[in-house]
C-alpha positions, 0 to 999 in steps of 0.5 A: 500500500502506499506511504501517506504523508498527512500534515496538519494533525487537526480534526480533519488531518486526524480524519485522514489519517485514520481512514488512510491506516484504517485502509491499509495505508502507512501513515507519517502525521506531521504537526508544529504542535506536539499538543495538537499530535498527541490529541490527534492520535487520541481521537484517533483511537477514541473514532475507532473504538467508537465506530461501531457504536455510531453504526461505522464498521467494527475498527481494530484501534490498535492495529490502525495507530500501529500505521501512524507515525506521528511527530512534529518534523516534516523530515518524517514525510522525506518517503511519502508517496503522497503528502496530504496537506491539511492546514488552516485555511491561511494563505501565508501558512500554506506559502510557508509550509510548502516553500518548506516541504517541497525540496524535502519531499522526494521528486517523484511525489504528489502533494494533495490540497485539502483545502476548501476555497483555495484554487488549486492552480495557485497553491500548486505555483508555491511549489517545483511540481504543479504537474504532481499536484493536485486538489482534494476536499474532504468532507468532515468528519472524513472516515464517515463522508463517502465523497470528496471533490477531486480537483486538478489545477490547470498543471496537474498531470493524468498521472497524478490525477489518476494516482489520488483518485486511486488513493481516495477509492481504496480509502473508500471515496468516491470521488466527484471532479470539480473544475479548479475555482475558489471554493469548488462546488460545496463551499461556494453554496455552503459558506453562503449559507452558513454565513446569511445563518449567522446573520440571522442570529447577530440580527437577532431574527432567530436563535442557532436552534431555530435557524437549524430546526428550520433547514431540519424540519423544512429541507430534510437536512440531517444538520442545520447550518450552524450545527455545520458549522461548529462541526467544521470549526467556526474559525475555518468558516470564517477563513473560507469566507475570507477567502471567496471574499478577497478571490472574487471581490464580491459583497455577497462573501463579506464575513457576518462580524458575529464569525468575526467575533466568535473566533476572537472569542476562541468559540470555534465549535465542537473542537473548542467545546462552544461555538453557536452550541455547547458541547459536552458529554452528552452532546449539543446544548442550548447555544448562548451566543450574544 
């Protein structure tokens, strides 16, 4: 199988990286933080032990994290076949990292964005192989989300491609190509939706709950759009909407303050224990947001 470079040891680097050694694959997980490494590898075992309880297949944890390495020094990546990048959705983070990690990785591999809003072509220029790059975005949380978008920059070789869309079938994905653009498909309709539902709430037109219940009982959604929210991290909405905002330069992508506000706040949603709900033990609470 093959050696899977993972960097970002957040929710959704810690979701990939646990599909990819629950496939078979073996996996280096790279983060800066040691903290964010060691809570990355105790999810890690906590979703494994819990699939079957959440109707997932039963997961032997043990054999799963004996597939990970895991560690602070991109120097565990320098034999990956295949680097998933999985950072804060910063363009100056992103530059830095893969200025760094492209004269570290052997030649022959192929990085892979997972990134939500950042155009593929553009993120491929900070590196000496735009042919072996290739955008992917991952829904969360990623070993239960049976699809991904598949996306090539405008460099991206067949090869390459072909050689992700692989990986992503043996993690059990299907995967749905999307032309490269800022935002893609999903999150160029989710972030809208997400954002105009936080505006409701700073406008005081309805509460979290209400806004949610409406899009449950009314659409036939499984979760509402704040409840989507807090689930991918109220902070990376926030910077997926400053990306769309900054790319297209247009009004109907400027961020709801009450984003704003919350992420200065630290409420980033169920990663933090508080976003527009509550979270803990037993679930979501009555959300509290001013």
């Amino acid at each position: 199988m093959t050696h899977v470079g993972v960097v970002g040891a957040g929710v959704m680097g810690a979701g990939v990286a646990q599909n990819l050694a629950h496939s078979g694959h073996t996996v280096a997980l790279v983060d800066t933080s040691p903290d964010a490494v060691k809570q990355a590898l105790s999810t890690v075992e906590t979703n494994c032990r819990m699939s079957r309880l959440l109707g997932g297949p039963e997961i032997d944890a043990d054999e799963v994290l004996k597939r990970i390495e895991a560690g602070t020094e991109l120097s565990l990546l320098t034999d990956a076949e295949i680097v998933i990048e999985n950072i804060t959705e910063n363009w100056e983070l992103k530059r830095s990292l893969y200025q760094e990690m492209d004269p570290l990785v052997r030649p022959d591999a192929v990085f892979v964005a997972n990134t939500s809003a950042i155009p593929i072509t553009r993120l491929a220029s900070l590196t000496g192989r735009p042919r072996q790059f290739v955008g992917v975005h991952f829904m969360n949380p990623v070993p239960m989300k049976p699809a991904v978008e598949l996306i090539p920059g405008h460099h991206t070789s067949p090869e390459a491609l072909e050689a992700v869309r692989e990986l992503l079938t043996s993690m059990g994905k299907k995967a749905i190509p999307v032309n490269d653009a800022c935002g893609f498909v999903s999150n160029r309709v989710l972030m809208l939706t997400v954002n105009e539902a936080a505006c409701l709430v700073y406008e005081n037109v309805a509460t979290a709950e209400t806004v949610d219940e409406v899009f449950r009982s009314c659409f036939g959604h499984p979760m509402g759009p704040l409840e989507t929210a807090d689930l991918i991290g109220v902070d990376t909405i926030l910077y997926s909407i400053e990306v769309l905002y900054e790319h297209f330069a247009d009004s109907k992508y400027r961020p709801c303050p009450l984003l704003k506000k919350m992420t200065d706040a630290g409420l980033h949603g169920r990663k933090s224990g508080e976003g527009f709900y509550t979270y803990g033990p037993t679930g979501a609470t009555t959300p509290a947001r001013p």
